[in-house]
C-alpha positions as MATLAB code, in Angstrom:
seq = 'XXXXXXXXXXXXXXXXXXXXXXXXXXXXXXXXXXXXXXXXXXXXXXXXXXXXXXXXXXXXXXXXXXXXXXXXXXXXXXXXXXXXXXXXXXXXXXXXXXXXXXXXXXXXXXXXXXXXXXXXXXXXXXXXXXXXXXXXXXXXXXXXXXXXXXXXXXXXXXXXXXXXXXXXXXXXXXXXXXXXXXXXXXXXXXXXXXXXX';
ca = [
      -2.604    1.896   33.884;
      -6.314    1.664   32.850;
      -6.933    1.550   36.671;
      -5.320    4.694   37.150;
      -7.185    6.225   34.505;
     -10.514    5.091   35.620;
      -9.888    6.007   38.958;
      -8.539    9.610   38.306;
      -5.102    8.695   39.736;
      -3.189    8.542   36.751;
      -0.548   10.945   36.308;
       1.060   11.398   32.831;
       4.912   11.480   31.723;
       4.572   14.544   29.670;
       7.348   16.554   31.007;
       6.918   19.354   28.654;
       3.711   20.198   26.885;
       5.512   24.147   25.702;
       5.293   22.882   21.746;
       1.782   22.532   21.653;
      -1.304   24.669   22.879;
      -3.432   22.616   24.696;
      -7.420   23.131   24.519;
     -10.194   23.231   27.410;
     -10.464   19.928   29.348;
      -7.493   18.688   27.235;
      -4.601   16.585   29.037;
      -1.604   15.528   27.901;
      -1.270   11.592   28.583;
       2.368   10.468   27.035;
       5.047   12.140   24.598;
       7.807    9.859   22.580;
      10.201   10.764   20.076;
       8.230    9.235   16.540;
       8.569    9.337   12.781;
       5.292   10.262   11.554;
       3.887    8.314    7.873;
       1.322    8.868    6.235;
      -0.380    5.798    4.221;
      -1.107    7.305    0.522;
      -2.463    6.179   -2.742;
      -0.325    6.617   -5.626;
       0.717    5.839   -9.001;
       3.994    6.345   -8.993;
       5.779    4.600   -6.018;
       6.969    6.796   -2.708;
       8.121    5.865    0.345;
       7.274    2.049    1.369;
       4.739    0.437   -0.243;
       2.655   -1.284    1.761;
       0.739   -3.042   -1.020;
      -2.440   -2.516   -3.550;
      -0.974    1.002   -4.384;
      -0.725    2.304   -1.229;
       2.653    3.425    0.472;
       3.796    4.878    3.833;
       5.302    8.236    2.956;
       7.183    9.762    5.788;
       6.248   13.533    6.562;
       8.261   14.008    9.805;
      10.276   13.598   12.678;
      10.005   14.741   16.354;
       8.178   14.905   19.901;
       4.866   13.203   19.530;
       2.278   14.187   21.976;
      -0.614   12.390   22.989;
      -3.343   13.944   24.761;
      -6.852   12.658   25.501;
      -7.926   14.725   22.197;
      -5.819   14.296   19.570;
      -1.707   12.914   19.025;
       0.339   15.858   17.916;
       3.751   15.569   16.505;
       5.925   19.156   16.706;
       8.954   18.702   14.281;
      11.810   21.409   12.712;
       9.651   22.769   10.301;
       6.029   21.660   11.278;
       3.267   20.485   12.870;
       1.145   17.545   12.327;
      -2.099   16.620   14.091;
      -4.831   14.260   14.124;
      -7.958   14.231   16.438;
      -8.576   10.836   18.170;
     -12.196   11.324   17.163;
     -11.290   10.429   13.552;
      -9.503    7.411   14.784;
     -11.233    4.078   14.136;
      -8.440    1.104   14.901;
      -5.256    1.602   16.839;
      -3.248   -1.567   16.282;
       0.421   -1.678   18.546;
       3.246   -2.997   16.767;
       7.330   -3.675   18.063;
       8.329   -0.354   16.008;
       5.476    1.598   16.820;
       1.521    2.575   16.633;
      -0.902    2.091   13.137;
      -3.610    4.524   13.529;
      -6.575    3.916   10.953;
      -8.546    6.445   10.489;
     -12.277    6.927    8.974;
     -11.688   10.851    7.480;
      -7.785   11.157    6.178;
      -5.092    9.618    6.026;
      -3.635    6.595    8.245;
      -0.788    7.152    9.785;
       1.740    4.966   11.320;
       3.966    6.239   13.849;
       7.695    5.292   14.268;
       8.551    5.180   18.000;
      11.988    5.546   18.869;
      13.463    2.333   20.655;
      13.247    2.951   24.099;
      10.936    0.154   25.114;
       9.150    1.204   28.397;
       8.274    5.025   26.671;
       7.102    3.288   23.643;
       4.793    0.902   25.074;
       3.623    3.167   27.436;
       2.621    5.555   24.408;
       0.910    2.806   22.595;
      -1.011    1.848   24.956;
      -2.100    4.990   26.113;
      -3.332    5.769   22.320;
      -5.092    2.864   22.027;
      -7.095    3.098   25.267;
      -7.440    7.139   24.302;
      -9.073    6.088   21.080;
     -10.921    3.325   22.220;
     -11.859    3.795   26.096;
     -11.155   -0.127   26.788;
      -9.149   -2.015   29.503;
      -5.605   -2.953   27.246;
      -3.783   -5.821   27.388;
      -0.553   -4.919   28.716;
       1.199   -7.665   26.412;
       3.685   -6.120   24.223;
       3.569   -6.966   20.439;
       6.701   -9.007   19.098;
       5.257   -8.107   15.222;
       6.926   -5.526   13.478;
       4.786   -2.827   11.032;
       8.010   -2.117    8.903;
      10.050   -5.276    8.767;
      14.067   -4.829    9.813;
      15.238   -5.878    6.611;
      13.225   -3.253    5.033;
      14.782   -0.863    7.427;
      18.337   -1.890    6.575;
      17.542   -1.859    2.896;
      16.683    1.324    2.851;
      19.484    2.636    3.532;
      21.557    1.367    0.533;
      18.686    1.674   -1.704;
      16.102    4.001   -3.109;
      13.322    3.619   -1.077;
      10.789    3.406   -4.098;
      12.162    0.001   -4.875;
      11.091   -1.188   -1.406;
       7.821   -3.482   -0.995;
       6.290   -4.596    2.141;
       3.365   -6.725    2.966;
       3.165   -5.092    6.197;
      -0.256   -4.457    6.313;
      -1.050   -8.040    5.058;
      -1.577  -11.725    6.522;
       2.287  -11.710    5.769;
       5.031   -9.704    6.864;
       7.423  -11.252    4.894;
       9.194   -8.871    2.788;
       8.969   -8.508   -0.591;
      11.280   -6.856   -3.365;
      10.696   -4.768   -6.658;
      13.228   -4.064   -8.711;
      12.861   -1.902  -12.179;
      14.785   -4.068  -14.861;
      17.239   -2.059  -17.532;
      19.023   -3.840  -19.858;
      17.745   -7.713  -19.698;
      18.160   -8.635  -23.288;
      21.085  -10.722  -23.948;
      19.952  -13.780  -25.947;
      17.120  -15.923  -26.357;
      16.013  -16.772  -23.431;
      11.895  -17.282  -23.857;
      12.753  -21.339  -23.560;
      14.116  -20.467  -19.857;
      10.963  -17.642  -19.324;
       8.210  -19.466  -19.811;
       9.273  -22.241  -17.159;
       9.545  -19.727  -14.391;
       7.180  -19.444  -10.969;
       6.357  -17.329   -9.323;
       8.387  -17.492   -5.972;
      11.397  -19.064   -7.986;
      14.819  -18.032   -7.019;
];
């Protein structure tokens, strides 16, 4: 793929481009289906946090387009964009593409499951951002772990901690505690770890 687009052959899979104006010397390069997040700094917990305060908050769901300018993603009710300029770090994950950025927020971006359309995408957006030969090996690491996925679904998401951004993925839980009085138990207390069951 690189080839191709060194070599001007390269022709994209962007079947329909009708969502989005594009700009002078702009071309579209892929399109996937993606939930877009946003990694934010807050107080109070939203969305997944991803540790030291910050969480990914989901703002949407639709047809992501990547051109050689900027990834857009045209949902319901909006549209999201972010230029490729601001980019700094495109990392490629099993679930989909981290985009750090040095003005804004980071976003992560969900790609739906269909393997060959999102590995094509990621790849593309990392060679957009970076203008690099990439290594066509596809990434067995996951941003969002799967049990975080299917946790989330039986539980309010604020309750939800990942290391995901970490030298772990392991999951991790928080739980907010009602109700724990019954007894002394400061004997029991003060000979817990960390990490005990």
């Amino acid at each position: 793929m690189h080839w191709q687009l060194v070599s001007n052959t390269f022709r994209p899979d962007v079947h329909t481009t009708a969502d989005i104006s594009l700009t002078a010397k702009e071309t579209p390069l892929a399109s996937a289906k993606a939930e877009w997040h946003e990694v934010v700094k807050q107080n109070k917990p939203v969305g997944i946090s991803i540790g030291d305060g910050h969480y990914l908050k989901a703002v949407g769901k639709g047809n992501c387009i990547l051109t050689n300018k900027r990834i857009v993603l045209v949902d319901t009710f909006n549209a999201k964009k972010i230029a490729l300029s601001s980019i700094e770090i495109v990392r490629r994950y099993d679930d989909g593409v981290f985009c750090q950025r040095s003005t804004g927020k980071s976003v992560f971006l969900k790609l739906a499951r269909s393997r060959s359309i999102s590995d094509r995408f990621s790849m593309l957006a990392e060679y957009a951002v970076t203008k690099n030969p990439v290594l066509g090996i596809i990434p067995t690491e996951s941003f969002i772990s799967n049990d975080i996925a299917s946790y989330q679904k039986d539980y309010a998401p604020e309750f939800v901690e990942s290391q995901a951004l970490g030298s772990s993925l392991a999951p991790r839980y928080t739980f907010r505690v009602v109700g724990d009085h019954v007894g002394d138990r400061s004997d029991r207390i003060e000979r817990i770890n960390l990490g005990d069951l």
